[in-house]
C-alpha positions as CSV (number, residue, x, y, z in Angstrom):
1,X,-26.2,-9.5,7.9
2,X,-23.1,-10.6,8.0
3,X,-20.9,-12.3,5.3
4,X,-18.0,-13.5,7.0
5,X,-17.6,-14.3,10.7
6,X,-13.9,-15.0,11.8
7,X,-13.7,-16.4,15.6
8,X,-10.4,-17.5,17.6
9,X,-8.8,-18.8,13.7
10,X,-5.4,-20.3,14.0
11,X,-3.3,-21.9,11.3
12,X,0.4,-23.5,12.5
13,X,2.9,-24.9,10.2
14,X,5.2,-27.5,11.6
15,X,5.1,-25.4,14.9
16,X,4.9,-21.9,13.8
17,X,1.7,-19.6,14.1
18,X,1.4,-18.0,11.0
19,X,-2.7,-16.9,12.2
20,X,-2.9,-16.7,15.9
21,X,-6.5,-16.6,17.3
22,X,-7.6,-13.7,15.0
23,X,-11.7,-12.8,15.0
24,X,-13.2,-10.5,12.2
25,X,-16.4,-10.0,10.6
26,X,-17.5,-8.4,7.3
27,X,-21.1,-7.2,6.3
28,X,-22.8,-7.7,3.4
29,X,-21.9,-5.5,0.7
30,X,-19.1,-3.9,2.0
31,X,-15.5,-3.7,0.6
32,X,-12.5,-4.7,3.1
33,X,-9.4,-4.2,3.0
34,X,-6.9,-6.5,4.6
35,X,-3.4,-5.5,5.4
36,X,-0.1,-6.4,6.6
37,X,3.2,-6.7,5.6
38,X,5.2,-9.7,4.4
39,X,4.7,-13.0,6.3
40,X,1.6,-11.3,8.7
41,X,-1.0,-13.8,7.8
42,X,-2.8,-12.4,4.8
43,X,-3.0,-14.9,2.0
44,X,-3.1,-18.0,4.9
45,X,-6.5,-15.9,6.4
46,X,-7.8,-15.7,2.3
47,X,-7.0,-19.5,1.7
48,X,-8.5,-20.6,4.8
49,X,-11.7,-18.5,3.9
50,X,-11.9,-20.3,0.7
51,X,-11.6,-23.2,1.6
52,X,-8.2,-23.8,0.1
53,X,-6.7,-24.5,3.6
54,X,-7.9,-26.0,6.3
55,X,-7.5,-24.2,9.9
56,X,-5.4,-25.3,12.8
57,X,-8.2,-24.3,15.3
58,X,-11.3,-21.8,15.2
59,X,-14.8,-21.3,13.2
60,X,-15.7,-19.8,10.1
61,X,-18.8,-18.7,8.5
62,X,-19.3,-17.5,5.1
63,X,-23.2,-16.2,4.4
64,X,-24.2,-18.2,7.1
65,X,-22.8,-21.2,6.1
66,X,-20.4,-23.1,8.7
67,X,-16.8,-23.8,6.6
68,X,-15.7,-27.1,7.9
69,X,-19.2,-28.8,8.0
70,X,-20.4,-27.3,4.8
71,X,-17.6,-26.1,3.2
72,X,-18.7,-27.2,-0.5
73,X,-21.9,-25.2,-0.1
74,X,-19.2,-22.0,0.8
75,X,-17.3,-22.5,-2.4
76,X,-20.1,-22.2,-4.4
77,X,-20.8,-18.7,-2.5
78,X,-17.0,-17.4,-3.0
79,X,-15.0,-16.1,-6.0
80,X,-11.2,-16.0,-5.4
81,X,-8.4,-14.6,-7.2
82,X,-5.1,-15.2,-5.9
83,X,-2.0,-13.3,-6.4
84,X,-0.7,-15.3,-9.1
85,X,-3.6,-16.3,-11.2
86,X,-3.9,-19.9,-12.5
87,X,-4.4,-19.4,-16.4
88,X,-3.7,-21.9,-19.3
89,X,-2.3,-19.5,-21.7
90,X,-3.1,-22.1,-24.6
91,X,-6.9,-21.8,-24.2
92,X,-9.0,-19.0,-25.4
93,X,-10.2,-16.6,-22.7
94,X,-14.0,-17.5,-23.7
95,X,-13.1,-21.7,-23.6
96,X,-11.2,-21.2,-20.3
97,X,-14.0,-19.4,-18.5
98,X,-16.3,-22.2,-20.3
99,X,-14.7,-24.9,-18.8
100,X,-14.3,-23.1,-14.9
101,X,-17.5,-22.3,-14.8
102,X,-18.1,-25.8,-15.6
103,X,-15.7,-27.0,-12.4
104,X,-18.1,-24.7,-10.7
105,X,-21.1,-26.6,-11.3
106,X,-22.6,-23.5,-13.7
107,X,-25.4,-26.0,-15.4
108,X,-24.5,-26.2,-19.6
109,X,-27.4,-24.5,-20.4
110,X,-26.7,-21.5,-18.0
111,X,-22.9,-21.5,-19.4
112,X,-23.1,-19.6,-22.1
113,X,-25.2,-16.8,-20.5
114,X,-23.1,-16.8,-16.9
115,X,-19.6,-16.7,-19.2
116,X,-20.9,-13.7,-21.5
117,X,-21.9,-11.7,-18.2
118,X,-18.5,-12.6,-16.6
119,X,-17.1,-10.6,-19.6
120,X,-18.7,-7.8,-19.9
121,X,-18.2,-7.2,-17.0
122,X,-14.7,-7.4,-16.9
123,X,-14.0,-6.2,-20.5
124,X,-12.7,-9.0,-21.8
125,X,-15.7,-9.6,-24.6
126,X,-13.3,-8.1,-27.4
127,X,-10.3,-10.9,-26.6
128,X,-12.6,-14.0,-25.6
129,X,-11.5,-15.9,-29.3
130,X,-7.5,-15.0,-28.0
131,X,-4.8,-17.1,-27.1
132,X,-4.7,-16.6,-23.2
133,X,-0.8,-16.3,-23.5
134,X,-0.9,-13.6,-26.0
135,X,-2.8,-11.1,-23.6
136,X,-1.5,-8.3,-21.8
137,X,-0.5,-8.6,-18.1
138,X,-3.9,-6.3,-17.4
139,X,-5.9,-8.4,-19.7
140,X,-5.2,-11.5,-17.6
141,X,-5.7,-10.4,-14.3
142,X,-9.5,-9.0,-16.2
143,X,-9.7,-12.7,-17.1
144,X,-8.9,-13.7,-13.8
145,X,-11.5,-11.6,-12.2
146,X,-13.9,-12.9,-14.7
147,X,-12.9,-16.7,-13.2
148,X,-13.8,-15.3,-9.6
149,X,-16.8,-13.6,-11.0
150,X,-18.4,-16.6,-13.7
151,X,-20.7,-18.7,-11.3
152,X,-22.5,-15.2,-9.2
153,X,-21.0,-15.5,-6.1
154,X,-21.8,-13.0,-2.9
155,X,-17.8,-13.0,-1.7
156,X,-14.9,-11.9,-3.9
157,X,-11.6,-12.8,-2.3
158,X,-9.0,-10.8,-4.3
159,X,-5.6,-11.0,-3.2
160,X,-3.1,-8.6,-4.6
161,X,-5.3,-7.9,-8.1
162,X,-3.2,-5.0,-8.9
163,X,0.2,-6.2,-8.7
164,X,3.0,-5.9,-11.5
165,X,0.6,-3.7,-13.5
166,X,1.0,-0.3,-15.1
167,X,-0.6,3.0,-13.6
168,X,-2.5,3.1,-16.0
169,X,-3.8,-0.7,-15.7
170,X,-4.2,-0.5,-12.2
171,X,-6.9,2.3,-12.2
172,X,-8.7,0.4,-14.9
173,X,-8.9,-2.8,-12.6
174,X,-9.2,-0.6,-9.6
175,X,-12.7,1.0,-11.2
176,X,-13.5,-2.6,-11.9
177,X,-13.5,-3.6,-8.4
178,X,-15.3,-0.5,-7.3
179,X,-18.0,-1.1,-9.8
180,X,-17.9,-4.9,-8.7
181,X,-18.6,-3.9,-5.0
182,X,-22.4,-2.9,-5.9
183,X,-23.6,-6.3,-5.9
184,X,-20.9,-8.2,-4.4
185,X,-19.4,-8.1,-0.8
186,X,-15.3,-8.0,-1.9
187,X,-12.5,-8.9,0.5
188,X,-9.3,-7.1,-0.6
189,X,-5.6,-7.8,0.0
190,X,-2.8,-4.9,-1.2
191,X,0.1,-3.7,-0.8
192,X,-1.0,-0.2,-2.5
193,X,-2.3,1.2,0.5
194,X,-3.8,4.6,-1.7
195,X,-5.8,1.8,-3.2
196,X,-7.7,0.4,-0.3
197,X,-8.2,4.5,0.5
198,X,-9.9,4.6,-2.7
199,X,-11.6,1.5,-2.9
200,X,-12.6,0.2,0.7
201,X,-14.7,1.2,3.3
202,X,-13.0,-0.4,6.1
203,X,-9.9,-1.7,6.9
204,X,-8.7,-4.6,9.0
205,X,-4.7,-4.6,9.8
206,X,-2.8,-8.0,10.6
207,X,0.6,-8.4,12.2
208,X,2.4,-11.6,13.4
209,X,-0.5,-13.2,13.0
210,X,-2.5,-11.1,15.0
211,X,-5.4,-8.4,14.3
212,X,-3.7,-4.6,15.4
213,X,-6.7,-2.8,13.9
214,X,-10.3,-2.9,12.6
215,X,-12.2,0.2,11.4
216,X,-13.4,2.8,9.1
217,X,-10.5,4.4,7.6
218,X,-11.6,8.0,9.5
219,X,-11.9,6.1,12.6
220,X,-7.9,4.9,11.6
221,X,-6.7,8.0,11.0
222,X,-7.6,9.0,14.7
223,X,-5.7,6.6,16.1
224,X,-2.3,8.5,14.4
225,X,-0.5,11.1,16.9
226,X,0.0,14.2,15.4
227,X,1.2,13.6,12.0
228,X,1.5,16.0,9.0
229,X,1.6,19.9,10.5
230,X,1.9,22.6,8.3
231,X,2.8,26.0,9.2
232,X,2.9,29.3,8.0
233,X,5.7,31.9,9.6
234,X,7.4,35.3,8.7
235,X,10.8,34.8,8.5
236,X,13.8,35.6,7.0
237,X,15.3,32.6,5.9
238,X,12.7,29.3,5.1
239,X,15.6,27.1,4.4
240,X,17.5,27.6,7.8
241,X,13.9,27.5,9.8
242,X,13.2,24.1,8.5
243,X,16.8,23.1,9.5
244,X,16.0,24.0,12.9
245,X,12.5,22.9,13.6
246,X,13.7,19.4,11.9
247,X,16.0,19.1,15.0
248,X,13.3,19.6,17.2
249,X,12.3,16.1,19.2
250,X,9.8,14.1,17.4
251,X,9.9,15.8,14.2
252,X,11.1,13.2,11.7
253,X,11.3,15.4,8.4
254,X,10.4,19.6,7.3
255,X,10.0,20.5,3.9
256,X,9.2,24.5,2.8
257,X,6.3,23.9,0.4
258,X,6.3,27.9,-0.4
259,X,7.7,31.7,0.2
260,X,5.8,34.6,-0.4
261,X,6.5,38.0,1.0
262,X,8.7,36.3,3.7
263,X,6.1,34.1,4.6
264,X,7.6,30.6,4.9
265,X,5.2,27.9,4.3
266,X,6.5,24.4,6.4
267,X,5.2,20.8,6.5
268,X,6.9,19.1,9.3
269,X,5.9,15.5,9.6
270,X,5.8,13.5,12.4
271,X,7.8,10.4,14.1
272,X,5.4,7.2,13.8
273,X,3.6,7.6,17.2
274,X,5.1,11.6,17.8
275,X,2.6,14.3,18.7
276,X,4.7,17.6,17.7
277,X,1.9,19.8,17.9
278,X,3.3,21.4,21.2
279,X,6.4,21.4,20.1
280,X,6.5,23.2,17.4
281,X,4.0,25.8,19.0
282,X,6.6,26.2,21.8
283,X,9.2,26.5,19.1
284,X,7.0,29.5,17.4
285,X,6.3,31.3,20.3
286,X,9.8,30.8,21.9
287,X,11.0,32.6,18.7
288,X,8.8,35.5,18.7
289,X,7.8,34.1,14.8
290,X,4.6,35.7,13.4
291,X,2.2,33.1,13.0
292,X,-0.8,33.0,10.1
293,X,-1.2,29.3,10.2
294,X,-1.1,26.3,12.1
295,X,-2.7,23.7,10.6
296,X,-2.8,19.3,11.1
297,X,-2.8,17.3,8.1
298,X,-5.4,14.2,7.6
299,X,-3.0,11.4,8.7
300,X,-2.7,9.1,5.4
301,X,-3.7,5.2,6.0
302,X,0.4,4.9,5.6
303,X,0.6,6.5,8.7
304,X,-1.6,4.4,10.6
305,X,0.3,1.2,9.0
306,X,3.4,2.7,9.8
307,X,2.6,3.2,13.5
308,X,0.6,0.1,14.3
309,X,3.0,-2.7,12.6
310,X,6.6,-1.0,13.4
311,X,9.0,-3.1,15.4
């Protein structure tokens, strides 16, 4: 089944396209990533999902239900957190989710139940009698998931959760999510691209307004010429070899990553879009090298971003 179906969205703003006929879907239970860089169309394609904006031209369905013709019936069926969460940091984290889940149309006597769940489950029980504004950055965006999470919806919409928090913070809430994603289906929006590598199952990549890519992240990683090599040769000197296969066309950047017995270890990367697998093998054999390995890297999901939304 599916939980979201995108077809031919647009959004325009006084003229300009920010979403120009994109078309997506997303199964139940599955986690999403959506990228882009700045100004692609990210946070207009999340706000228009939830009902926060309304689109120039298209359909959308959310769990069946049609958006514009039922689009109360959706809200009840999405959590969203936005980039910059909407907290009252003079209510207490247990009277603030009280009185959203009450906006949400949670019934009083379910309240108090529906709130305490929302908690645990983002680990926020231990501050729900604290002053919103005295909480840690990481602490707020728990209490913001908690606001997504408080009336049981099927879709999260989480735009940017991670961002200004600590390492450490952002593999707490990044464990959260993955946890989260056993009983909900979750829409993701990041800049960390490591994270949706960790987290997501799929990825769908914007541009301009426009959809470059949708696909499992293996089935991304294909799409990458070339990319990381790394090579194992007997030579004499490592440093001078990488000097002179980082001239070589295509090659973009050559680090020795080890020397042992004169055997130079090299990991030559790639220009975006470069196959330098012949190259570098012509290079070898050109230079009567001994050769013990010559072997591709996985191309990172920063690889395939790289590629598909350069200028």
């Amino acid at each position: 089944m599916e939980m979201i179906e995108v077809s031919e969205l647009r959004k325009s703003y006084a003229g300009h396209q920010a979403v120009r006929g994109i078309s997506f879907s997303v199964a139940k239970g599955e986690i999403v990533g959506l990228l882009g860089p700045n100004g692609a169309g990210k946070s207009t394609t999340m706000r228009i999902l939830t009902g926060y904006l309304p689109a120039t031209a298209g359909s959308v369905r959310v769990a069946g239900l049609d958006l514009l013709t039922e689009s109360l019936a959706v809200r009840r069926k999405v959590g969203y957190m936005p980039e910059l969460v909407p907290l009252y940091p003079d209510m207490r984290v247990g009277d603030f989710l009280t009185y959203r889940a009450a906006l949400k149309g949670v019934a009083r006597r379910q309240a108090r139940v529906k709130v305490g769940a929302a908690m645990e489950r983002c680990g926020v029980t231990d501050v729900a009698r604290k002053m919103i504004g005295a909480l840690s950055r990481g602490y707020r965006q728990r209490v913001g998931l908690a606001d997504a999470l408080v009336h049981e919806p099927e879709l999260l919409i989480l735009d940017e959760p991670t961002a200004g928090l600590d390492p450490n913070q952002i593999r707490s809430v990044r464990e959260l999510i993955k946890e989260l994603g056993k009983g909900h289906t979750i829409l993701l929006s990041t800049h960390i691209l490591p994270e949706v590598e960790m987290v997501c199952q799929r990825a769908i990549i914007i541009n301009r307004g426009k959809i470059e890519a949708s696909d499992t992240l293996g089935n991304l990683a294909k799409r990458v010429k070339g990319g990381a090599l790394l090579v194992e040769v007997k030579a004499a000197d490592g440093e001078a070899l990488a000097r002179r296969v980082g001239a070589l066309p295509g090659v973009s950047a050559v680090t020795v990553s080890g020397v042992t017995d004169g055997w130079v270890v090299l990991e030559c990367a790639a220009r975006p879009g470069e196959d330098i697998r012949g190259t570098v093998d012509e290079f070898i054999k050109r230079e009567n090298l001994p050769l013990r390995e010559f072997r591709c890297g996985k191309a990172s999901l920063e690889d395939v971003f790289v590629e598909l939304v350069q200028e």
